[in-house]
C-alpha positions in Angstrom: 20.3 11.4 -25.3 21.5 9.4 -28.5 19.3 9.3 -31.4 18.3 7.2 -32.7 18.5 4.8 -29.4 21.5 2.1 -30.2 19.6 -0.9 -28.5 22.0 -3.6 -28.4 20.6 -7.0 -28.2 22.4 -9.7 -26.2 20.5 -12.8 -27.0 23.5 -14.6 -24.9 21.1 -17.1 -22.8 23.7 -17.2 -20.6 24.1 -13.4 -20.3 20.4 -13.4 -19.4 20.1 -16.2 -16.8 22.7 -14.4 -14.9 20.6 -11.0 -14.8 17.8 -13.2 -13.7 19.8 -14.6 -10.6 21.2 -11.7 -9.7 18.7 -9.7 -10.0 14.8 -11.9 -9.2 12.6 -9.8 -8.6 10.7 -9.5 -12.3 7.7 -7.6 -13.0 5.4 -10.1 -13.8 2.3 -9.5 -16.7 -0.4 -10.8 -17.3 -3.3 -9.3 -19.6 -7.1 -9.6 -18.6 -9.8 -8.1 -21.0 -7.5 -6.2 -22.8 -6.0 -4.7 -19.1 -2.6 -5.2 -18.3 -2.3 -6.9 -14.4 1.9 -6.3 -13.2 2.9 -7.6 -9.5 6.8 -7.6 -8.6 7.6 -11.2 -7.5 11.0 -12.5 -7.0 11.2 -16.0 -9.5 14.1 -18.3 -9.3 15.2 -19.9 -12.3 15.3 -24.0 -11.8 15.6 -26.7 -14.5 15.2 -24.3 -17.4 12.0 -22.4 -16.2 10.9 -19.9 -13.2 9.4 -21.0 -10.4 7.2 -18.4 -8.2 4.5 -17.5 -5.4 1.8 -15.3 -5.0 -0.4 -14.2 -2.6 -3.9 -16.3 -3.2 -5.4 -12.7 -3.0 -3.4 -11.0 -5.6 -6.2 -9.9 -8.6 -3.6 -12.0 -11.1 -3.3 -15.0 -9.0 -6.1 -16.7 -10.9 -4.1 -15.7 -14.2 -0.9 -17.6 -13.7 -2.2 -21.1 -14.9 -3.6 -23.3 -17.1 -0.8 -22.3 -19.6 -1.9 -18.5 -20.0 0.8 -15.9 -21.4 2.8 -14.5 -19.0 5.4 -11.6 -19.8 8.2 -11.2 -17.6 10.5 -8.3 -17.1 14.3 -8.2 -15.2 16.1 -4.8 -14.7 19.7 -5.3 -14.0 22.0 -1.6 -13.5 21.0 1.5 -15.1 22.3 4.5 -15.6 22.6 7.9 -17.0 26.4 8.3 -18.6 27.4 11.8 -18.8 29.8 13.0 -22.1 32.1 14.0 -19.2 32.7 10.5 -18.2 34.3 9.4 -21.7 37.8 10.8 -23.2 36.1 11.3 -26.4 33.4 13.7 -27.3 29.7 12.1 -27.4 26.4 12.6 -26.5 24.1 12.2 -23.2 23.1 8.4 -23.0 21.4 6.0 -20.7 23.1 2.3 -20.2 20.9 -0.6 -18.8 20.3 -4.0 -18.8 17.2 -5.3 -19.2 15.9 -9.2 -20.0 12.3 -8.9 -21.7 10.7 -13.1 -21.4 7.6 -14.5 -22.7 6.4 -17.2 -21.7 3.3 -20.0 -20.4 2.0 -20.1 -16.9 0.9 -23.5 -15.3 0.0 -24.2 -11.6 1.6 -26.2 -9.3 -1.3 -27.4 -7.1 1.0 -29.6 -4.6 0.9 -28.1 -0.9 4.2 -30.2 -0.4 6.1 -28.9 -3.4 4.9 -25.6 -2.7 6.7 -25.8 0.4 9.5 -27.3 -0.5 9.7 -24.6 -3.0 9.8 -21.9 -0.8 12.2 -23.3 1.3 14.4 -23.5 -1.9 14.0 -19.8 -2.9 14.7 -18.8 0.8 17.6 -20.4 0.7 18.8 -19.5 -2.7 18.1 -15.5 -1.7 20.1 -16.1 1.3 23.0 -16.8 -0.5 25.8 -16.8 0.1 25.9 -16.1 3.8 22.7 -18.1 4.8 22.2 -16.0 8.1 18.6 -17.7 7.6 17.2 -21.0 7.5 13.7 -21.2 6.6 13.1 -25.1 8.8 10.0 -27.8 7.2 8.9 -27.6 10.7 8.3 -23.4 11.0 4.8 -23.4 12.1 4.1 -20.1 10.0 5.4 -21.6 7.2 2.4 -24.3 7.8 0.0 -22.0 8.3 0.6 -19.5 5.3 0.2 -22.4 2.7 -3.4 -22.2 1.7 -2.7 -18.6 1.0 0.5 -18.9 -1.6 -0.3 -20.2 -4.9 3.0 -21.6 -6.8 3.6 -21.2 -10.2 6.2 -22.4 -12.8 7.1 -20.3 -16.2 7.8 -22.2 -19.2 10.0 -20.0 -21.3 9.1 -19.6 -24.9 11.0 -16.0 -25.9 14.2 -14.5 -24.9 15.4 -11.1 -25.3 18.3 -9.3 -24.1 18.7 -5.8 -24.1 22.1 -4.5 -23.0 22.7 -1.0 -23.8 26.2 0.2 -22.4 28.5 1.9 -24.5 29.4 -0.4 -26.8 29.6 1.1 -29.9 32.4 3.3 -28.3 35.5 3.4 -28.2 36.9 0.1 -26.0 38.3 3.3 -23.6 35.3 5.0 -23.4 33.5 1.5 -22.6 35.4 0.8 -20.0 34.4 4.6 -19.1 31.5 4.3 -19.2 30.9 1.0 -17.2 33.3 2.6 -14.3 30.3 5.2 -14.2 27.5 2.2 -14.2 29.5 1.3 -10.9 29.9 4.4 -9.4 26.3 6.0 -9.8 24.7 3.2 -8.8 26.5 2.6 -5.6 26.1 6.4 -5.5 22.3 6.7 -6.2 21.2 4.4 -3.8 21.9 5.7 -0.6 21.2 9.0 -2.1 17.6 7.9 -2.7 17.1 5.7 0.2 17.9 9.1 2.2 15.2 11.0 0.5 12.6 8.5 0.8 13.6 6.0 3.5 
């Protein structure tokens, strides 16, 4: 591996919104008595904040409110970039993106925005082909509401971490993201074979 790590920062908002709706499923964290709580929750980024549910049930439910800190944690493609990928000689590295966010937790006590919400979010995942509709009227969607609690994330920190290759040569960039591509389309269905 290079070391010292290069971290490259990338405090392009812009950059980082994208990573967030591309990939929305952030690990979300919350501290309690000096304990870290993390649960995985997709968030959807709406009017300048994040908007998310969780199961009333969840240990850290009771945590996302009343303007507590929240840190938030979005992994874009990763990757280990072999020397034998670039045309120049260098050293073992990892490339990732990652979008670190800090920010305050309020409730959103409303049964009818929280369903509205969540017919929002469906829809948004389902994009682009919409194969699923997720109707006012479902009666499951009725029946789950008193067991969702919605949330929305005021952002107060960004920070963008983008670590891929670019202190290289432009050629060996361009390499390296070809190899970002390829292992990752790679990887999965190799893991997803040994485990699924």
């Amino acid at each position: 591996m290079n070391y010292p790590p290069k971290h490259h920062q990338d405090n392009n908002k812009d950059h980082m919104i994208e990573v967030i709706k591309t990939y929305p499923l952030a690990a979300v964290i919350s501290v309690e008595n000096n304990q870290p709580l993390i649960t995985h929750l997709p968030l959807i980024f709406e009017n300048g904040k994040l908007i998310g549910h969780i199961d009333i049930y969840n240990p850290q439910a009771n945590l996302l409110k009343a303007g507590n800190a929240v840190t938030l944690l979005f992994s874009g493609p990763e990757c280990y970039i072999s020397p034998s990928v670039y045309g120049t000689t260098q050293l073992p590295t990892w490339n990732y993106i990652k979008v670190h966010l800090k920010g305050t937790v309020e409730a959103i006590e409303s049964k009818a925005s929280l369903k509205q919400s969540l017919i929002t979010m469906t829809e948004f995942l389902e994009a682009p082909d919409h194969k699923y509709i997720l109707e006012p009227d479902n009666p499951r969607l009725d029946r789950n509401l008193d067991y969702i609690k919605m949330f929305e994330i005021t952002i107060t920190e960004w920070e963008g971490k983008f670590k891929l290759s670019q202190d290289k040569k432009p050629s060996d960039t361009k390499f390296a993201r070809e190899e970002l591509i390829r292992a990752n389309q790679e990887s999965i269905k190799q893991f997803l074979d040994t485990v699924f």
